[in-house]
C-alpha positions as CSV (number, residue, x, y, z in Angstrom):
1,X,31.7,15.7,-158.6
2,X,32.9,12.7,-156.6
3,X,31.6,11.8,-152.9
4,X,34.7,12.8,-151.8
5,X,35.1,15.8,-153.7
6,X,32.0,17.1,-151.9
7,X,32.9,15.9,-148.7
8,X,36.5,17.7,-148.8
9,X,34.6,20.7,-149.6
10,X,32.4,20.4,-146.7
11,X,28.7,20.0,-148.9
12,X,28.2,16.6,-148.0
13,X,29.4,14.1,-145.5
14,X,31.8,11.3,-146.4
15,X,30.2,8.3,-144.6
16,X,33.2,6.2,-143.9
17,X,35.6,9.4,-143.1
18,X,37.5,8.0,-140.2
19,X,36.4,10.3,-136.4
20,X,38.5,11.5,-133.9
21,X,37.0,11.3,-130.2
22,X,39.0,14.1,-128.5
23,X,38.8,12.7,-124.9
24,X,39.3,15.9,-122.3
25,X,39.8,16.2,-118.4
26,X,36.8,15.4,-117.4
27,X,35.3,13.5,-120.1
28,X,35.9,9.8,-118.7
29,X,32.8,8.3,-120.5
30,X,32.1,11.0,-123.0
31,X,34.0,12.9,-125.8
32,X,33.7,15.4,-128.7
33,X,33.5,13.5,-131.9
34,X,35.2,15.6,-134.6
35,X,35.4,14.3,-138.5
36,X,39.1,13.3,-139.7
37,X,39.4,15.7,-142.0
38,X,38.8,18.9,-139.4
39,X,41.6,17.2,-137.3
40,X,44.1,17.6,-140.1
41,X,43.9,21.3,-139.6
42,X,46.0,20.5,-136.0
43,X,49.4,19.7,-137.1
44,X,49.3,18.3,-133.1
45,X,46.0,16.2,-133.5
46,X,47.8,14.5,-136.8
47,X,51.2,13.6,-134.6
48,X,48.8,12.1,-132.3
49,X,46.9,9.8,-134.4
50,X,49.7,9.1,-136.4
51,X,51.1,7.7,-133.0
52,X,47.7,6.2,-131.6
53,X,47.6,2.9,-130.8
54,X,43.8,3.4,-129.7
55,X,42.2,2.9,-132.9
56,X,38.6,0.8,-133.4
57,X,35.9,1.2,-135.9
58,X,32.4,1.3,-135.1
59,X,29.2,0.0,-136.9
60,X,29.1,1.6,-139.9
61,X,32.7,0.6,-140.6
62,X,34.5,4.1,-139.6
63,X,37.7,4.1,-137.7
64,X,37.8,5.8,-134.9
65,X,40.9,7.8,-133.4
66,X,41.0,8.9,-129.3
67,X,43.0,11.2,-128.7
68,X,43.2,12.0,-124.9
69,X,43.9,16.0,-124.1
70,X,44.3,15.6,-120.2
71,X,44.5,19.4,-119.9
72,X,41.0,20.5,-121.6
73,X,38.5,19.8,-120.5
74,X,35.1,19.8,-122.5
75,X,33.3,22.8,-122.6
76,X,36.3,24.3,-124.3
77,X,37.2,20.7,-126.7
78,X,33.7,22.1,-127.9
79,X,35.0,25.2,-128.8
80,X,38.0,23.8,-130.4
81,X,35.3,21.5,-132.5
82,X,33.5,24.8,-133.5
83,X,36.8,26.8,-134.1
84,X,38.0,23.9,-136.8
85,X,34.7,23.7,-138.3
86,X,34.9,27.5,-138.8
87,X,38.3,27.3,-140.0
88,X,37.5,24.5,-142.5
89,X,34.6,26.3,-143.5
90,X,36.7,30.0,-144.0
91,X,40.0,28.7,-145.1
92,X,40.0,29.5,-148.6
93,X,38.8,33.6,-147.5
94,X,41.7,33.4,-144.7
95,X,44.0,32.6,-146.8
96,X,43.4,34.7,-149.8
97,X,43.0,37.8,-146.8
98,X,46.7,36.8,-145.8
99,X,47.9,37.2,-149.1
100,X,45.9,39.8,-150.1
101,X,47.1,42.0,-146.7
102,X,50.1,43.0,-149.0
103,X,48.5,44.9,-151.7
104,X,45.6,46.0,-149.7
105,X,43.1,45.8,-153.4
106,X,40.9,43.8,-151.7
107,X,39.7,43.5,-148.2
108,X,37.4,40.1,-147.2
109,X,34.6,40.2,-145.1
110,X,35.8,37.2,-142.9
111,X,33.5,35.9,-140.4
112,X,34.5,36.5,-136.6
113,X,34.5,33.4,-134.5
114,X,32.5,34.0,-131.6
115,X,33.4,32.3,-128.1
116,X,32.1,33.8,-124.7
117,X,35.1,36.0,-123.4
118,X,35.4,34.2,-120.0
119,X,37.2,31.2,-121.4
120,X,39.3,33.1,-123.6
121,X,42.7,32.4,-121.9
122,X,41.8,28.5,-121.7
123,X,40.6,28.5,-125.2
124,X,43.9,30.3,-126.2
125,X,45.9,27.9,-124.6
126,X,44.1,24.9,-126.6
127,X,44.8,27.1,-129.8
128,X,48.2,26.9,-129.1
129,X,48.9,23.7,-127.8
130,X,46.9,22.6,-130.5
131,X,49.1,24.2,-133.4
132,X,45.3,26.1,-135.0
């Protein structure tokens, strides 16, 4: 298997896989750093870097993608870092679950995604403004 066979499959990390810094609020100097390949799940976060005219690479020759999300701020880009990871990491059960919800043969034992309840409504509205 290829490098990045294993690092679309989430066993190994591609080491020039561009990063998106999702910028929030009240992150002036600091961000969440997510791999490109989680941001892809965010039909919203791809329209954005497709647009971006903020792109640098770093050191090790990665590019790097800001995307600033004025109305989040970072406690809950963290949680939108763990939700894609979890989707990323699930989407091959969600998706046979879906389409397995017809014929009710087989029932998955999907992870939940955890979040403390208090920032549920704010974490809902990233969901959705997010397209995940």
């Amino acid at each position: 298997m290829s490098d990045s066979e294993l690092a679309n499959n989430g066993s190994s990390i591609n080491t020039n896989e561009p990063l998106v810094y999702l910028i929030g609020q009240d992150c002036d100097n600091e961000y969440v750093e997510i791999p490109y390949r989680l941001a892809t799940l965010s039909s919203t976060l791809v329209k954005f870097i497709e647009n971006s005219d903020n792109t640098n690479t770093n050191s090790k020759g990665q590019d790097i993608y800001e995307v600033k999300l004025d109305g989040f701020g970072k406690n809950i880009l963290e949680h939108v870092k763990r939700y894609l990871e979890y989707k990323f990491e699930n989407e091959s059960l969600i998706k046979n679950s879906s389409s397995n919800k017809k014929s009710n043969d087989v029932l998955l034992d999907i992870p939940e995604f955890e979040y403390p309840q208090d920032i549920s409504l704010e974490l809902l509205m990233a969901a959705d403004y997010l397209d995940i």
